[in-house]
C-alpha positions in Angstrom: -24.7 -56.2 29.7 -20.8 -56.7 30.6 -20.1 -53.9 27.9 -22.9 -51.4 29.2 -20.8 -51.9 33.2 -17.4 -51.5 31.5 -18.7 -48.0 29.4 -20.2 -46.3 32.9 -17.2 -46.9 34.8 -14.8 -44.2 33.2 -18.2 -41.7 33.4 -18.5 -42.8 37.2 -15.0 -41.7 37.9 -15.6 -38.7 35.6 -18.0 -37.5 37.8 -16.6 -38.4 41.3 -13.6 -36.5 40.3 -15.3 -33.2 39.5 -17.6 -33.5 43.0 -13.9 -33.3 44.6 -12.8 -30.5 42.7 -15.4 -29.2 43.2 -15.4 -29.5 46.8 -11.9 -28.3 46.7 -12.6 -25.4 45.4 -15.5 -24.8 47.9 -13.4 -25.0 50.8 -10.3 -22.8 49.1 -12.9 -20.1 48.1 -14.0 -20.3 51.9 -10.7 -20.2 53.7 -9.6 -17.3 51.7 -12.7 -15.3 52.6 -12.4 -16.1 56.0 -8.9 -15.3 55.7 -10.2 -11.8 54.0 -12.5 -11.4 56.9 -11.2 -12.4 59.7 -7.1 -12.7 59.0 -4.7 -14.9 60.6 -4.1 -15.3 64.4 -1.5 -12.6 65.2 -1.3 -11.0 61.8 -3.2 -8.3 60.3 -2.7 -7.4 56.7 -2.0 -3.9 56.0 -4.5 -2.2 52.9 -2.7 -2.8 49.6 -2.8 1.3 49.0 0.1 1.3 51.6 2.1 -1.6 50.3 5.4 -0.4 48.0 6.0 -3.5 45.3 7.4 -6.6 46.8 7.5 -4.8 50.7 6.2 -7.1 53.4 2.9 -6.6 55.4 3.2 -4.9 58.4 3.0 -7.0 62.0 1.2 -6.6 64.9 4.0 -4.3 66.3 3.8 -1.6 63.7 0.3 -1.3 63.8 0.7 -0.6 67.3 3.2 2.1 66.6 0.7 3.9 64.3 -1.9 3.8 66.9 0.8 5.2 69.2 1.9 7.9 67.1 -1.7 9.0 66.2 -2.1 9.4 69.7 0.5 12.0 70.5 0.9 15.7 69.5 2.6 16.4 66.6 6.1 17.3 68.0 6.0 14.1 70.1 4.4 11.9 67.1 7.3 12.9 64.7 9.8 12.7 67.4 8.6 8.8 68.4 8.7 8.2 64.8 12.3 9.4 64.6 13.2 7.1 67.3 12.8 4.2 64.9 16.2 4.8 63.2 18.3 3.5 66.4 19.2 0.2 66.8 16.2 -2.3 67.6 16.0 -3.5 71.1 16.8 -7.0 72.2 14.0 -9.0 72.4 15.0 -10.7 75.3 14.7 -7.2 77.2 11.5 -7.3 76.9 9.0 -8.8 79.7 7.8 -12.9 78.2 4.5 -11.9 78.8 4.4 -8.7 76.4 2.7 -9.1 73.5 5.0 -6.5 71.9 8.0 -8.7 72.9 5.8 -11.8 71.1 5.4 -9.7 68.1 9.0 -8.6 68.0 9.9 -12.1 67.8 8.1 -13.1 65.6 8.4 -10.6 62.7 10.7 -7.3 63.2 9.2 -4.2 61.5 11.5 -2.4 59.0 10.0 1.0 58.5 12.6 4.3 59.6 12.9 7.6 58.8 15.3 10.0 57.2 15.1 13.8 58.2 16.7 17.0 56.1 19.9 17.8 57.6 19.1 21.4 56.4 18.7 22.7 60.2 18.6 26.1 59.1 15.3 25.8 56.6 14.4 22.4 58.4 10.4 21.7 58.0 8.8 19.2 59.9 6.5 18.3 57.2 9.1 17.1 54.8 10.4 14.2 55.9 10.6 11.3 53.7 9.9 7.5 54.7 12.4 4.4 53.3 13.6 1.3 54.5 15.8 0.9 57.4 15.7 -1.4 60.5 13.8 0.5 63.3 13.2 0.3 67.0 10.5 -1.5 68.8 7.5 0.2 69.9 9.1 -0.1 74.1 12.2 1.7 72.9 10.7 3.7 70.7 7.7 4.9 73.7 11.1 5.1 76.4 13.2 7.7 74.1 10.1 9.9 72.5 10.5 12.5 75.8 14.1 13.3 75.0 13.9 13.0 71.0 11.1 15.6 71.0 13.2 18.0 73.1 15.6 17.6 70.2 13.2 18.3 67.4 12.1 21.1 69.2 15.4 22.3 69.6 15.6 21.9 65.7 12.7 23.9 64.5 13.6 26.7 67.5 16.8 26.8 65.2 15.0 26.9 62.3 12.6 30.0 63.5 15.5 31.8 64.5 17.6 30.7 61.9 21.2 31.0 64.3 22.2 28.2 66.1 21.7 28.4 69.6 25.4 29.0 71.7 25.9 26.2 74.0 25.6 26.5 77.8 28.7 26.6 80.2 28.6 25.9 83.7 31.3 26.0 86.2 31.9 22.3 86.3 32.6 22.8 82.1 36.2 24.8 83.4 39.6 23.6 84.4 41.4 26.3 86.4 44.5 26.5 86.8 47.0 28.3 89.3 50.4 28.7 88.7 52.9 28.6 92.2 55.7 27.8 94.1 57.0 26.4 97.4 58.0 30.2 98.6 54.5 31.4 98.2 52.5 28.9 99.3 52.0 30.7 102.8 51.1 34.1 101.6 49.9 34.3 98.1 48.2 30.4 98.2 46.9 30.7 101.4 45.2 33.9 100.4 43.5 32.5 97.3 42.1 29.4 99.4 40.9 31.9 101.9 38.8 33.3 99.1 38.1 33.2 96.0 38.9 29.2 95.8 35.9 28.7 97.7 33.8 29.3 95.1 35.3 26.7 92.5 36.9 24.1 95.2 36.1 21.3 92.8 37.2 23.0 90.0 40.5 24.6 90.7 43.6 22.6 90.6 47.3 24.7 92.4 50.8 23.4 90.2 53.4 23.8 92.1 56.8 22.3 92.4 56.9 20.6 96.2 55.1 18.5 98.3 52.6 20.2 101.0 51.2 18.3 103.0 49.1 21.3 104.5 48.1 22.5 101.7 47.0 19.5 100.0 45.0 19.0 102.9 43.0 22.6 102.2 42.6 22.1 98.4 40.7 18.4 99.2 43.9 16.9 96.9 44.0 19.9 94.1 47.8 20.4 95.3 50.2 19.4 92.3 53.7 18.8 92.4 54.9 19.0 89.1 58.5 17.9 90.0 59.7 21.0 88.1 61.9 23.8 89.1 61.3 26.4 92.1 61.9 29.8 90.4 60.6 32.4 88.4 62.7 31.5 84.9 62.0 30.1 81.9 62.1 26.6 81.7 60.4 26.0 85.1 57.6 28.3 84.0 57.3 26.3 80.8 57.5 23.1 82.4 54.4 23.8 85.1 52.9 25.2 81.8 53.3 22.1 80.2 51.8 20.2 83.3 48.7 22.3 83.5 47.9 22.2 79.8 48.4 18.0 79.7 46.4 17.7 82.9 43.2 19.4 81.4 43.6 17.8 78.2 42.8 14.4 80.5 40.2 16.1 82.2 37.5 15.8 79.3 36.5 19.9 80.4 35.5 22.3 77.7 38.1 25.5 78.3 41.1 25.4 79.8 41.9 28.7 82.4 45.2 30.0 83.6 45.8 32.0 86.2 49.2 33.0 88.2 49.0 32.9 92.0 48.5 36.4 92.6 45.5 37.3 90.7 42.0 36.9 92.3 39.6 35.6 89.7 35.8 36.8 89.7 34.3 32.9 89.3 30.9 34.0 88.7 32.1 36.5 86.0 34.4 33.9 84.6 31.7 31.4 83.7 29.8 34.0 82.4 32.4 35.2 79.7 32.7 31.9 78.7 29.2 31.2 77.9 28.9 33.3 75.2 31.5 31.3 73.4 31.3 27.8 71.6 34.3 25.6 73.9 33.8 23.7 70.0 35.4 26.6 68.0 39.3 27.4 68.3 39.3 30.0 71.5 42.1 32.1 72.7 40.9 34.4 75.3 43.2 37.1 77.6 44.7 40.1 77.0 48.2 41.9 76.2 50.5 43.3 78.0 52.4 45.1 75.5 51.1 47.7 73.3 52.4 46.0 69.6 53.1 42.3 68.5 56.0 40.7 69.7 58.8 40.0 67.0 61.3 37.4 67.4 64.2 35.9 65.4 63.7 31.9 65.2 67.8 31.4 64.2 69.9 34.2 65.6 73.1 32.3 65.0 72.5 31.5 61.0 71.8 35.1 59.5 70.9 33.3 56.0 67.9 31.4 57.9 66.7 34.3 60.4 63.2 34.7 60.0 61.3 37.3 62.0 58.0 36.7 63.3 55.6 38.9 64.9 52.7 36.9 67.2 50.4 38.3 69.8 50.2 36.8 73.4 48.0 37.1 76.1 50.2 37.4 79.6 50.2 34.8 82.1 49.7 37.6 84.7 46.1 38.6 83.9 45.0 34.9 82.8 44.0 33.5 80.1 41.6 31.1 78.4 41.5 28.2 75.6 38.4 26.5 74.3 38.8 22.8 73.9 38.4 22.8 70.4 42.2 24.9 70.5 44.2 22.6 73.4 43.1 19.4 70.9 45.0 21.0 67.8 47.8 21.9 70.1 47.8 18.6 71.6 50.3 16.9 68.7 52.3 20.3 68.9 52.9 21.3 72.1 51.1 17.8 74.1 53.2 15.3 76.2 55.7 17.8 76.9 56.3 19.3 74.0 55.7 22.5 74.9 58.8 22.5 77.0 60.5 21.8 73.7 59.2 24.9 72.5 60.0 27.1 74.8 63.8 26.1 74.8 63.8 27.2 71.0 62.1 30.4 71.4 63.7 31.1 74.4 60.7 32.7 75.7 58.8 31.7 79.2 55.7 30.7 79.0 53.0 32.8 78.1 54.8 33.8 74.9 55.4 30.6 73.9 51.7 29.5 74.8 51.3 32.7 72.0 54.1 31.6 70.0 52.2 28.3 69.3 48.6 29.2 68.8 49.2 32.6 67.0 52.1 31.9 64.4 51.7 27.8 64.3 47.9 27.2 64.6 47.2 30.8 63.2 44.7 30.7 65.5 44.4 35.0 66.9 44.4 36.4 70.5 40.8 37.4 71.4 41.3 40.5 73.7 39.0 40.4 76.8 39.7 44.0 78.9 38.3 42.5 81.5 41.5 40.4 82.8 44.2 42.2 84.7 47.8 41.8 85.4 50.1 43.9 88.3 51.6 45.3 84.9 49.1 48.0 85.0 47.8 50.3 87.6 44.7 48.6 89.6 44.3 51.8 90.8 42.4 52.6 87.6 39.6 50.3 88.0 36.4 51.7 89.3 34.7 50.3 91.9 31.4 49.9 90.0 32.4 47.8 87.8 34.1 45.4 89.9 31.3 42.6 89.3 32.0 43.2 85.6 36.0 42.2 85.8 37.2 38.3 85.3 40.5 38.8 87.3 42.9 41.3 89.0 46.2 41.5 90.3 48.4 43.4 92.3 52.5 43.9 93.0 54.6 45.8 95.7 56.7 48.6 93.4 58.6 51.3 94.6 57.8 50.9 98.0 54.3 50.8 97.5 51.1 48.4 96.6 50.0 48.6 93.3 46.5 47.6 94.4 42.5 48.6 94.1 41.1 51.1 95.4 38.2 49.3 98.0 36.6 50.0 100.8 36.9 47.4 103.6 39.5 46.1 105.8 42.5 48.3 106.8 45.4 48.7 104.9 47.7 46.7 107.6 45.2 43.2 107.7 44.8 43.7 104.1 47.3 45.3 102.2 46.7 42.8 99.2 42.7 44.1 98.9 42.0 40.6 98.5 39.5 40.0 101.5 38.3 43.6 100.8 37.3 43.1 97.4 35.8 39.2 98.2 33.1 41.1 100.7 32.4 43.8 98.1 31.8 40.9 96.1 30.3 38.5 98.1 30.0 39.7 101.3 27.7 36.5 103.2 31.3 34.8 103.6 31.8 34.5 107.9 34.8 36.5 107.7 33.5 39.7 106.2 32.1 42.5 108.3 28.4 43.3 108.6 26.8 45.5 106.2 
């Protein structure tokens, strides 16, 4: 009897130990078809068809995103999708109680895209998908607006297959005019009066004294660049030198010169410079001689004199310079520099603004016919096609006005043409007569 009890014990344990296994396995079979059915709280597992070897399971988050971006119209589902390559958002932007902030949290997604920089053939269907930390969904939804514009922009390029010009506006130019303390009273006072008042904000006057009154009319564009009074070299240089360092602080796209007697066409101005790229190297204006100039760098060594011939566009009609230009000029002629130049030239300082960006920076003298200068006669320019010209000029020679020919005020109140031509121009201004 003691040896049948000793023989069913090991059997007894035998079986008790394959109930629990088998119970085990009832519940482990059971939690993983829950688990198949129902999932965990929070997470959803994403079909195996869309998994790439060892890459996670997408959260809560992304699926959202997919829902979003199936939800939109093509332009604006790629372009929220192309949001995902910025920088992820801070969780701690987000409000407690979002349940994108919770899932953000908890697991951050890691899907991105990468787009053909090909802008000319670019095709909105080839874009490939890899791994790159993306945006949240709130970012993602917040910047979709502007990245669509972009795209947009992008496969506009791509019909057309020329890149769009960029768009100037007045507030894009630095103008600058070129005086002194003598002519502050006639030749200043006369551009305020006028043409000023269309581009207050963005005209700036260098001179070389302190005017109270005058500052006062410009709203502080008065500049006293401490140089010389006088029309000779160095003092033209050095106000040249001002104006050029000044814009290169201003952050504007083109940089315009003008000389204090020349009346500049604002409207026209901005125009002109719209159909150019302020990002490619830009130097606008026109001659005043009919040939190149040629100069001798080293008259006093005949072993080492090197002739040079250049092109220049003369101060007295004006003249522009993209951005893209004043920044290669800025180690050569920046910081005062250009001052330096001038003295080893010897030349004032619209040859030397030619001497540095023709024959140093090899960069050539667009000609724009539509900038005067007093050096030729204004008589020659017809009426009609006044609203076409940038700037123009005039001069007292020989005893007479070398001026346009315009209807308007008399020759006594007006003998500059200035106001004349302003109210041919734009004639709502109080001071012009009624039409």
């Amino acid at each position: 009897m003691m040896s049948l009890t000793v023989v069913s014990l090991p059997q007894r344990y035998k079986r008790l130990l394959q109930a629990m296994t088998l119970a085990v396995a009832v519940v482990y079979m059971t939690l993983l078809l829950y688990q198949s059915a129902y999932g965990y709280p929070g997470l959803q597992l994403q079909p195996q068809s869309q998994l790439d070897g060892n890459e996670p399971a997408a959260t809560t988050t992304q699926q959202l995103q997919q829902q979003q971006l199936h939800s939109l119209p093509p332009t604006q589902s790629v372009a929220a999708s192309a949001s995902a390559s910025s920088p992820p958002a801070s969780a701690s932007s987000l409000p407690a109680s979002s349940p994108v902030a919770a899932a953000a949290v908890a697991t951050p997604i890691t899907p991105s895209l990468i787009i053909r920089k090909d802008i000319h053939s670019f095709n909105f269907s080839d874009i490939e998908v890899s791994e790159r930390p993306a945006a949240t969904l709130l970012t993602e939804l917040a910047r979709r607006s502007r990245n669509g514009e972009l795209l947009h922009d992008l496969s506009q390029r791509a019909v057309t297959a020329t890149p769009q010009p960029p768009t100037t506006e007045l507030d894009d130019i630095f103008i600058s005019v070129k005086t002194t303390k003598n002519y502050h009273d006639t030749r200043l006072a006369l551009i305020i009066k006028t043409w000023f008042q269309l581009a207050r904000d963005q005209t700036w006057f260098f001179t070389d004294t302190d005017d109270h009154y005058y500052q006062e009319k410009t709203k502080g564009h008065l500049i006293n660049t401490k140089c010389s009074q006088g029309h000779f070299r160095k003092a033209l240089c050095c106000k040249m030198s001002a104006e050029l360092d000044i814009f290169l602080e201003s952050g504007k796209k083109w940089f315009c010169h003008f000389d204090d007697d020349n009346y500049v066409n604002v409207p026209r101005l901005v125009k002109l410079l719209d159909e150019y790229s302020p990002s490619v190297d830009w130097y606008l204006g026109k001659p005043s001689i009919s040939s190149p100039l040629e100069i001798h760098l080293d008259n006093k060594n005949t072993t080492t004199n090197k002739k040079i011939t250049f092109w220049f566009a003369t101060g007295g009609a004006g003249f522009c310079l993209s951005r893209a230009l004043t920044l290669k000029m800025l180690p050569i002629a920046g910081g005062g520099k250009f001052i330096s130049i001038g003295d080893k030239i010897r030349f004032p300082d619209d040859v030397t603004m030619g001497f540095i960006i023709e024959h140093l920076l090899k960069v050539p003298l667009t000609v724009v016919d539509n900038f005067h200068s007093h050096l030729e006669p204004m008589e020659l320019i017809r009426s009609d096609t006044f609203q076409d010209q940038v700037s123009f000029s005039y001069a007292h020679m020989k005893n007479q006005w070398n001026v346009i020919k315009v209807d308007g005020f008399d020759l006594k109140a007006d003998p500059k043409r200035f106001y004349s031509l302003h109210c041919q121009l734009f004639p709502y201004f109080s001071f012009c007569p009624p039409r």
